[in-house]
C-alpha positions as CSV (number, residue, x, y, z in Angstrom):
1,X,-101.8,145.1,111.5
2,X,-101.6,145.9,107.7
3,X,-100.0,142.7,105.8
4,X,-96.7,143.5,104.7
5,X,-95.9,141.9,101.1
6,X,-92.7,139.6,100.7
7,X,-90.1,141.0,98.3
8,X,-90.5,140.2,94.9
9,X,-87.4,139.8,92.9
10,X,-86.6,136.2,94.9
11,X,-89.9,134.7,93.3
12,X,-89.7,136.4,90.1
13,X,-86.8,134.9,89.4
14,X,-88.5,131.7,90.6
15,X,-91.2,132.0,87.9
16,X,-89.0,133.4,85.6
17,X,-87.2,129.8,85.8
18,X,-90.3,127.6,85.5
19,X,-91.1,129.9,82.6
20,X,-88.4,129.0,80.8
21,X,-87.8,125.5,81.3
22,X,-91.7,125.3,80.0
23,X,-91.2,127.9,77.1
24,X,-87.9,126.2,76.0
25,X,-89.8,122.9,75.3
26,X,-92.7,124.2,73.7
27,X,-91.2,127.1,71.9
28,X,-88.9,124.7,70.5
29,X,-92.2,123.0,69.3
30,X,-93.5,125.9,68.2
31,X,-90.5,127.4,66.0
32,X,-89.2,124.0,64.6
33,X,-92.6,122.6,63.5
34,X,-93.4,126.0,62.2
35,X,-90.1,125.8,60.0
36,X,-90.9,122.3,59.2
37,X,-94.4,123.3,57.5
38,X,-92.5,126.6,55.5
39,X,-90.0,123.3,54.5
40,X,-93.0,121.7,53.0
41,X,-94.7,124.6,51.6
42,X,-91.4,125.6,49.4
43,X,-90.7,122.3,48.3
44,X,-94.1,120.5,47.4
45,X,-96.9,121.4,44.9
46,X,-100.1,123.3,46.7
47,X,-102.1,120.1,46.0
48,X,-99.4,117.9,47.6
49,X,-99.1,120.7,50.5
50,X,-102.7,120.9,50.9
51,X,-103.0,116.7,51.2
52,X,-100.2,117.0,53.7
53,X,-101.8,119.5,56.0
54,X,-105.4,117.2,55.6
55,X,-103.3,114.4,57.1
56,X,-101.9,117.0,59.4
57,X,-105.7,117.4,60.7
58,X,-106.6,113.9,60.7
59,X,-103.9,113.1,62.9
60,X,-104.8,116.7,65.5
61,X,-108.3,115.7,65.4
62,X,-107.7,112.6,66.4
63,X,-106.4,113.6,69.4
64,X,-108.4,115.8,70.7
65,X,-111.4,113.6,70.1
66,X,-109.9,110.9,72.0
67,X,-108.4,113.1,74.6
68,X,-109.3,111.9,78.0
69,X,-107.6,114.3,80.1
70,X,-104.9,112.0,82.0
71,X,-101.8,114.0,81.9
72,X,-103.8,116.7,83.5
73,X,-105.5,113.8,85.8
74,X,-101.9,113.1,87.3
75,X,-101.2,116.4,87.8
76,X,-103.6,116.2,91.0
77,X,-101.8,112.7,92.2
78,X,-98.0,112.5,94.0
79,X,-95.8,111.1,92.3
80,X,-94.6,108.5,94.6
81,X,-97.7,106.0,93.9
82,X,-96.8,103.7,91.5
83,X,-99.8,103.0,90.5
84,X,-101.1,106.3,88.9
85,X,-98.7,106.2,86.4
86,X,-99.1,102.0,85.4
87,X,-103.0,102.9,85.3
88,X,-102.8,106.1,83.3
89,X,-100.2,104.2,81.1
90,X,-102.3,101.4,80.4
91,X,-105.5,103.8,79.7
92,X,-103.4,105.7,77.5
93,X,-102.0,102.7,75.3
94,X,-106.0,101.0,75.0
95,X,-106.7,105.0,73.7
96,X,-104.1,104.6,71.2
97,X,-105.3,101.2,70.1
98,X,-109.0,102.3,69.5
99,X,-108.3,105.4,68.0
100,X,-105.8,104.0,65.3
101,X,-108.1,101.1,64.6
102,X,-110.9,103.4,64.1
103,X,-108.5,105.3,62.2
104,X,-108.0,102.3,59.8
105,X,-111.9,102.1,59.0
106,X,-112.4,105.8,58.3
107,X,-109.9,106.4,56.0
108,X,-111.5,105.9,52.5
109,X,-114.2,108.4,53.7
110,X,-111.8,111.0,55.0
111,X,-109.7,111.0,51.5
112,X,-113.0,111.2,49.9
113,X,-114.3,113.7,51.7
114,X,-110.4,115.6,50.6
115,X,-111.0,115.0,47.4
116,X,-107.9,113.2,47.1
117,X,-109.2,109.1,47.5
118,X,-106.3,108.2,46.3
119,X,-104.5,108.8,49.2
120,X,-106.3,106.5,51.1
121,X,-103.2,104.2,52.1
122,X,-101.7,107.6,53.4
123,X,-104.3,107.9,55.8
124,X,-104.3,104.7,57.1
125,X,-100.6,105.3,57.7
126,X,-101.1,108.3,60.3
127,X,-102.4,105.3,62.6
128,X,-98.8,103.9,63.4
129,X,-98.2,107.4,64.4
130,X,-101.0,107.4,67.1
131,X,-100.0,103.8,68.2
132,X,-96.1,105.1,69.1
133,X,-98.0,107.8,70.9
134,X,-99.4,105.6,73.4
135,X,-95.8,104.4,74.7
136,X,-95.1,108.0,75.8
137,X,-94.0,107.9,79.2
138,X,-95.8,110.2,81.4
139,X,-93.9,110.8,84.8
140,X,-92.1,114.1,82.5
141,X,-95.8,115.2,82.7
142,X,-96.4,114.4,86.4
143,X,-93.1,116.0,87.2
144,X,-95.1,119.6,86.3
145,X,-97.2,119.0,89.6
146,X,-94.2,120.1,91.3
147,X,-92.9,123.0,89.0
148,X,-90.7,120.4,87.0
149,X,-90.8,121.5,83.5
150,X,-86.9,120.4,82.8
151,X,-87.9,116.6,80.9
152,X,-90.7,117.9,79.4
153,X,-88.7,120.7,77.4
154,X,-85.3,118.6,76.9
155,X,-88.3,115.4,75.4
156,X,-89.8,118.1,73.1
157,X,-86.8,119.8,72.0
158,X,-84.7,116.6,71.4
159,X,-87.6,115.1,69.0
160,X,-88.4,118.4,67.2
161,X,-84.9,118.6,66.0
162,X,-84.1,115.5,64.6
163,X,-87.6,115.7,63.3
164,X,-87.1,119.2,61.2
165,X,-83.8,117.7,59.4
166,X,-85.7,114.5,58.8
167,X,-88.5,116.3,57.0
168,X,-86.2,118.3,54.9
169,X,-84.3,115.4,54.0
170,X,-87.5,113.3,52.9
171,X,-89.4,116.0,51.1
172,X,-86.4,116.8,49.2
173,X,-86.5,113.4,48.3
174,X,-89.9,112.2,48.0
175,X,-91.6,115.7,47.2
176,X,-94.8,114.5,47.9
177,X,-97.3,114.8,51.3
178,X,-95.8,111.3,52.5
179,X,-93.2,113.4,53.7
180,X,-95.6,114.8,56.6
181,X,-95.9,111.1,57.5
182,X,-92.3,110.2,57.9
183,X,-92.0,113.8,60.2
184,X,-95.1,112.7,62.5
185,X,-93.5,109.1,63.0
186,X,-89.9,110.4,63.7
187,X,-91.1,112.9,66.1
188,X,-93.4,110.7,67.7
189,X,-90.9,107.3,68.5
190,X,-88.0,110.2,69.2
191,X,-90.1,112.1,71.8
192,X,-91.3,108.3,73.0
193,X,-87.0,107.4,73.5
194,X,-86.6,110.5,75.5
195,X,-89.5,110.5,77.6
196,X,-88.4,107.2,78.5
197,X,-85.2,107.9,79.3
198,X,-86.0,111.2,81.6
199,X,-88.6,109.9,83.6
200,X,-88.1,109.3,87.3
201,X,-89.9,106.2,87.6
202,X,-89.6,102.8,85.5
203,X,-92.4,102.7,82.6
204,X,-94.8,99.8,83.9
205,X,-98.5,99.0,82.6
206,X,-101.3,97.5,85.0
207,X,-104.6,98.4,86.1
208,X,-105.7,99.8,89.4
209,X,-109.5,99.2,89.8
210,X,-110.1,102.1,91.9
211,X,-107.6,104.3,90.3
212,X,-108.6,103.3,87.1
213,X,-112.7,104.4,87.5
214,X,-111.4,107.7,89.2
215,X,-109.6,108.4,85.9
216,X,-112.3,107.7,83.7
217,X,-114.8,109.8,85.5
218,X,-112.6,112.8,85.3
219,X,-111.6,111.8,81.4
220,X,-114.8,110.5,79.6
221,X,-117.0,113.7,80.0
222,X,-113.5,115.2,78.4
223,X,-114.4,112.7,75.2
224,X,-117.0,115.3,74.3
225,X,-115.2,118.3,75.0
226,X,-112.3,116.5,72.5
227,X,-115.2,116.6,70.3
228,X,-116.4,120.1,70.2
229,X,-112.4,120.9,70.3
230,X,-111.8,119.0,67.2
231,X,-114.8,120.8,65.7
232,X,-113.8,124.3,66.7
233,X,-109.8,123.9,65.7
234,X,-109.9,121.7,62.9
235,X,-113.9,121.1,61.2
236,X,-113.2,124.8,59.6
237,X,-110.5,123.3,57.6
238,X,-112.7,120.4,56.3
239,X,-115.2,122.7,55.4
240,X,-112.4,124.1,52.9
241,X,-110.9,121.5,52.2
242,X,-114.6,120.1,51.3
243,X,-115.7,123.4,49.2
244,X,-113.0,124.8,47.7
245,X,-110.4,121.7,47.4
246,X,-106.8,121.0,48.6
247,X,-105.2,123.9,46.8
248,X,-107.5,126.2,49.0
249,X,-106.8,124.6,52.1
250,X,-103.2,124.8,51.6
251,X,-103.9,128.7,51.2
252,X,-106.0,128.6,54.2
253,X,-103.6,126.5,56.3
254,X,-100.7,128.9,55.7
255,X,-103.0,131.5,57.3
256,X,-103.6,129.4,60.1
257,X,-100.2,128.5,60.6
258,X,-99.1,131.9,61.1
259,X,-102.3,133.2,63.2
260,X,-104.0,130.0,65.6
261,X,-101.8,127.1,65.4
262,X,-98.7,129.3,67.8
263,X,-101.6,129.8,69.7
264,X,-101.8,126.0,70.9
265,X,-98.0,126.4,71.9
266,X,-98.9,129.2,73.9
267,X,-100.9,127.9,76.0
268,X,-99.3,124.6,76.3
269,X,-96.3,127.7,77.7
270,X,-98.8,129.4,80.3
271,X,-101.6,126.9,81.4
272,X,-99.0,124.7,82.3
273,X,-97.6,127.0,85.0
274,X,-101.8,128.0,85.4
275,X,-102.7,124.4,86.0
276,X,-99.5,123.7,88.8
277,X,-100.8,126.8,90.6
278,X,-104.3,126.5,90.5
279,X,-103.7,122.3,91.6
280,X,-101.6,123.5,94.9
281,X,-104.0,126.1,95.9
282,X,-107.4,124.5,94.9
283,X,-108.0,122.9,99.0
284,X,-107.9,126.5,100.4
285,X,-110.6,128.9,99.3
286,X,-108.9,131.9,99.7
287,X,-105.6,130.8,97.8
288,X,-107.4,129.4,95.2
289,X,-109.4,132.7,94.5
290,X,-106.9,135.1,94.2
291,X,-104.7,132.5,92.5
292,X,-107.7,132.3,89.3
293,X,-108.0,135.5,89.9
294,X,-104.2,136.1,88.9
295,X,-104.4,133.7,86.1
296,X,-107.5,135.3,84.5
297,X,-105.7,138.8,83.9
298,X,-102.4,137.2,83.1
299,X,-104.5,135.7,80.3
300,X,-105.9,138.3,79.2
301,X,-103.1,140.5,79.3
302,X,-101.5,137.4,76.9
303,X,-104.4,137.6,74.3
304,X,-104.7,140.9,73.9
305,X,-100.9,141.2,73.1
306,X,-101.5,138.2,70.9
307,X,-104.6,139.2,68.8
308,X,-103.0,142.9,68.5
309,X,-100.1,141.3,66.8
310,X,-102.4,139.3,64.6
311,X,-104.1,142.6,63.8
312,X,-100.9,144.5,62.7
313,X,-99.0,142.0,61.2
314,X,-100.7,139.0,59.5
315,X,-100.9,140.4,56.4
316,X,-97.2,141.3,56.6
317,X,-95.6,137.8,57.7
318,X,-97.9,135.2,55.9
319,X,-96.4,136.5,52.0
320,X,-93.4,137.5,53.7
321,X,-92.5,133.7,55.0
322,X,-94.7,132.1,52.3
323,X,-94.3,133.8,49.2
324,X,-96.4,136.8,47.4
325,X,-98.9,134.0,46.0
326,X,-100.8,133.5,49.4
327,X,-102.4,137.1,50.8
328,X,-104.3,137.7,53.5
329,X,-107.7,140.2,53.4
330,X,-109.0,142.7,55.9
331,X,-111.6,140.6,56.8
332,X,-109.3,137.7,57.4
333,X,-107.4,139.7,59.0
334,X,-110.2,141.4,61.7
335,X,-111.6,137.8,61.8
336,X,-108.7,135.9,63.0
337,X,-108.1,138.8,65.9
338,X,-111.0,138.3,67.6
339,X,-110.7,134.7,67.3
340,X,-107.7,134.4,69.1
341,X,-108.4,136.7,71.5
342,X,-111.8,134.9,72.5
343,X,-110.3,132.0,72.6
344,X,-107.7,133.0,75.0
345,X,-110.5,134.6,77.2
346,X,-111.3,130.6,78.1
347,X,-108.1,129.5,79.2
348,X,-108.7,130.9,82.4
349,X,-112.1,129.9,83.3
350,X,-111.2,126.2,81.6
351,X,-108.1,125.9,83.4
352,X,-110.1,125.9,87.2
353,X,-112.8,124.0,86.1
354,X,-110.3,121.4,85.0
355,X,-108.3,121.5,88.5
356,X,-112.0,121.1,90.7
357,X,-112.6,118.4,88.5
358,X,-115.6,119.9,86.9
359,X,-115.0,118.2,83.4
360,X,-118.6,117.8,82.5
361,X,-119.0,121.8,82.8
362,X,-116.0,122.2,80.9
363,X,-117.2,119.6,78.1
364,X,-120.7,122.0,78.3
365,X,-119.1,124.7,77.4
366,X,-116.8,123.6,74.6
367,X,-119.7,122.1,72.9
368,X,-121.5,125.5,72.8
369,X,-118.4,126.9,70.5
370,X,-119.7,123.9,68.4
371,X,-122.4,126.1,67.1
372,X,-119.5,128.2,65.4
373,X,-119.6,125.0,63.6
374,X,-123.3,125.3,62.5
375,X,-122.7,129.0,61.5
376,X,-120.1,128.3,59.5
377,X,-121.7,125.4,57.4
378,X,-124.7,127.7,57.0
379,X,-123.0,130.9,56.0
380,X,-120.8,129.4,53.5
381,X,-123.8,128.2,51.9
382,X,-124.5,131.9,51.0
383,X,-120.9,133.0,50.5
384,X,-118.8,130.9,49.0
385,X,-115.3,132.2,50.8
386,X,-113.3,131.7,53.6
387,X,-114.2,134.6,55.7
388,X,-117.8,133.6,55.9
389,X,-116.4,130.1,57.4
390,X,-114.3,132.2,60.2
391,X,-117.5,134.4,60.8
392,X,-119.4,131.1,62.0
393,X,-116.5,130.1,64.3
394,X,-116.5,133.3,66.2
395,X,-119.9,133.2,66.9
396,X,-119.0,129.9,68.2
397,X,-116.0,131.7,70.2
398,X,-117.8,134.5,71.7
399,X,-120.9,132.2,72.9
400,X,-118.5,129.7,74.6
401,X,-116.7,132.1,76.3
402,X,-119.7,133.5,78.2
403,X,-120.5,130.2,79.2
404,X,-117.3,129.4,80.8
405,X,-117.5,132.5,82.5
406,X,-120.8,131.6,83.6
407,X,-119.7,128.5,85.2
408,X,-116.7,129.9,87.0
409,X,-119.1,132.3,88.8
410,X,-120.9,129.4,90.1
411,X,-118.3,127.6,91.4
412,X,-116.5,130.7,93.4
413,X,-118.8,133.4,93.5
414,X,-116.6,135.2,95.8
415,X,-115.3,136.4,92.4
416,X,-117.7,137.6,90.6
417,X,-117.0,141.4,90.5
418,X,-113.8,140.6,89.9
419,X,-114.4,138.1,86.7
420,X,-116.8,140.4,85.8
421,X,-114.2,143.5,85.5
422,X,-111.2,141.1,84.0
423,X,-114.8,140.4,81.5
424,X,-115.1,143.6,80.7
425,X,-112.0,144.5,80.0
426,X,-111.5,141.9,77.8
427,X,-114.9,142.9,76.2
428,X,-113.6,146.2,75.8
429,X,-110.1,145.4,74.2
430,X,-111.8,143.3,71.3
431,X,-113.9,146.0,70.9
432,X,-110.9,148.4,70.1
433,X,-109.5,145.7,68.2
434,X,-112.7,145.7,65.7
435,X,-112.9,149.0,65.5
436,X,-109.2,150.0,64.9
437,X,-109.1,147.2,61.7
438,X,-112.3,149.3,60.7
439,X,-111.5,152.7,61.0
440,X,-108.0,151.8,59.4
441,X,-108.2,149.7,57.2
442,X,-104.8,151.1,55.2
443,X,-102.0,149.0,55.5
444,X,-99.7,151.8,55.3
445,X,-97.0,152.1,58.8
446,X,-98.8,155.3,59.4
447,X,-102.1,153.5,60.4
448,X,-100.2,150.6,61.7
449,X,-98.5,152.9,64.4
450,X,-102.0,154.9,64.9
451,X,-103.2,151.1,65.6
452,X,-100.5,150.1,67.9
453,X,-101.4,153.2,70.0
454,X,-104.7,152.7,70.2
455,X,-103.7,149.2,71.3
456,X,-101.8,150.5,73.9
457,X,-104.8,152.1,76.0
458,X,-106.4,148.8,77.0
459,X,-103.1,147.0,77.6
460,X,-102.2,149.1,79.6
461,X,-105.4,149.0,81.8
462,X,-104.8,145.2,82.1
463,X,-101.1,145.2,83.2
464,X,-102.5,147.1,86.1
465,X,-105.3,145.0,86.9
466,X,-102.3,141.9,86.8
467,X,-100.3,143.5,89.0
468,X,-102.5,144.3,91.8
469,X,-103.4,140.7,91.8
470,X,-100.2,139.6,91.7
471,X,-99.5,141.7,94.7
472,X,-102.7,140.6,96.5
473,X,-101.4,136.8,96.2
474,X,-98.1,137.2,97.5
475,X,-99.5,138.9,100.1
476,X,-101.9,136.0,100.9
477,X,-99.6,133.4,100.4
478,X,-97.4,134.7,102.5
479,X,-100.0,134.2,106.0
480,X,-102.2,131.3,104.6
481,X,-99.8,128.2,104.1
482,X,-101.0,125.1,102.3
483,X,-103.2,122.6,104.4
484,X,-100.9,119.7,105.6
């Protein structure tokens, strides 16, 4: 008897709900923090703006380096056991502690290695903003396991607000980088209030031996991956920063801003809703194969419509939002495409690795994208811009991604031909995207529109591909229930 396939509109509005409770918080992220850095970039100096987004990176890398992976750790506990949440609270606070103290001795170096040593103190400060970190409660994340993305957004929302008009307040005032510090502490003790206040559970601290050792086997192999990370989204800037100076990094952040740093709030948006899905179905097979499955074209549906807007418009909007002064080449312009597009390519792959618990695999194949690293050091040797240090990090990009790929295969082989089409496809669309930025390379709306038509063959491909899978789950779900 053929499987007949539940009616759609029901669950789409479902997902369209979950979508945007989750967009609303991290879109709000995304659009105010952008409109914060445009704040700072009108009304401080470029060597001012540049020290401001070096403390920017200090604070980011710090993070990821010391990311340990336990707000995706609860995802995979219920929420009624008190004691996941006082664990993961008390492993998150003794993170905060180390990092900031570490913080504290590196910061001479890391204004040094700027250019700009006397900023030290301002660098020391960005450790008061990891410390409020630790406090954040974390039942708003655990609430995601079950499709609960309402605290999350209101905690984000709430703290990016009264951060933006406390940025433009100081750097009118101050019109110096200390201004960046005053945002990151606001938004960080705000976003700590709300979280508080939203959570379901009371905020308590204590260790659970058991739960405790479980946590750090999923989150210390994650140490390296925070690593390689930190090295693929921020070590690029150093290099500038460390080559051409502040001035140039405040060119090359702009750039960034626009093109890779939205990209972070993307995902945040879909793996989110990727992670939940992928967490439910992971304890039967077949679920969990056409649920990756789903979530592998979805993504690359997502990055191709992401990169083909880098493609056609970066040059437009940076000295649009910026100002004339900062410009972006065709080089830059072809570089960050495929960039963003192989990066997106990993979400998928990353995303089920992380819900089977496979961290170490996951931390294997970051660190290959830390030869992007490598490249880049070398190549700028030879040519002394910024496109030769983007060069390096997508060679990085493109040799990660086949790894994770690689490693998905092993763990549900079932898949294969289908990763390997979804692959291909992807393959394929950066391929066009090269070669359209190539073949024309006028910046006239005539080869803009040629471009956006050319764009339009491989999307179009993909959206198919999506919906069948999409189809095929529903279909699944609807005659293999969850295991009790």
């Amino acid at each position: 008897m053929p499987l007949k396939i539940p009616v759609l509109p029901l669950r789409l509005r479902l997902w369209a709900s979950r979508i945007f409770f989750t967009a609303a918080g991290t879109g709000s992220e995304l659009i105010l923090r952008f409109v914060r850095t445009v704040i700072l970039a009108h009304l401080l100096v470029p060597a001012e703006f540049g020290a401001a987004m070096a403390i920017t990176l200090v604070i980011f890398a710090s993070e990821l380096i010391s990311d340990i992976g336990i707000d995706r750790f609860i995802l995979n506990k219920p929420q009624d056991d008190g004691r996941v949440l006082a664990t993961v609270h008390t492993l998150q606070i003794a993170r905060s502690v180390i990092v900031a103290f570490g913080i504290v001795l590196c910061a001479s170096p890391m204004a040094r290695l700027f250019g700009i040593p006397q900023y030290t103190s301002s660098f020391m400060l960005t450790s008061v903003v990891i410390l409020i970190r630790g406090f954040n409660h974390l039942g708003v994340k655990q609430a995601q396991r079950d499709y609960n993305y309402r605290p999350e957004a209101i905690s984000l929302s709430v703290s990016q607000m009264v951060t933006l008009v406390a940025t433009a307040v100081t750097a009118f005032i101050l019109r110096n980088h200390r201004a960046i510090l005053v945002a990151f502490g606001i938004e960080a003790l705000v976003y700590v209030i709300v979280t508080h206040r939203l959570a379901a559970s009371p905020f308590s601290v204590r260790m659970d031996p058991i739960i405790g050792r479980e946590a750090l086997a999923y989150g210390l192999p994650l140490i390296a991956n925070g690593i390689i990370l930190a090295l693929m989204s921020q070590a690029d800037r150093m290099l500038v920063g460390y080559y051409f100076g502040v001035e140039a990094l405040a060119d090359y952040a702009v750039i960034l801003n626009i093109a890779v740093v939205p990209l972070a709030s993307v995902y945040r948006i879909v793996a989110s809703i990727a992670l939940a899905m992928l967490a439910r179905d992971r304890e039967v097979p077949l679920r969990r194969e056409v649920s990756y499955l789903l979530v592998a074209w979805g993504f690359t549906l997502v990055g191709l419509i992401y990169a083909c807007g880098m493609s056609l418009g970066l040059d437009i909007v940076v000295p649009l939002i910026f100002g004339k002064a900062y410009t972006v080449a065709d080089s830059l312009r072809l570089l960050v495409s495929l960039i963003v597009f192989m990066r997106v390519l990993r979400w998928a792959p990353s995303s089920l690795l992380m819900t089977l618990g496979k961290t170490k695999h996951v931390a294997l194949a970051n660190m290959i994208a830390g030869l992007g690293f490598v490249g880049s050091v070398v190549i700028v040797v030879f040519f002394r811009d910024m496109s030769s240090i983007l060069a390096g990090v997508l060679i990085g990009e493109i040799a990660s991604t086949a790894v994770f790929h690689r490693s998905v295969v092993r763990q549900v082989p079932a898949v294969y031909r289908s990763i390997e089409r979804s692959l291909i496809g992807g393959i394929l669309s950066a391929a066009m995207i090269a070669g359209g930025i190539l073949l024309l390379p006028e910046r006239s709306l005539a080869s803009r529109l040629m471009l956006a038509v050319l764009f339009c063959a491989p999307a179009t491909l993909i959206t198919w591909g999506l919906l069948r899978c999409w189809k095929r789950r529903e279909a699944i779900i609807a005659f293999t229930p969850l295991s009790p």
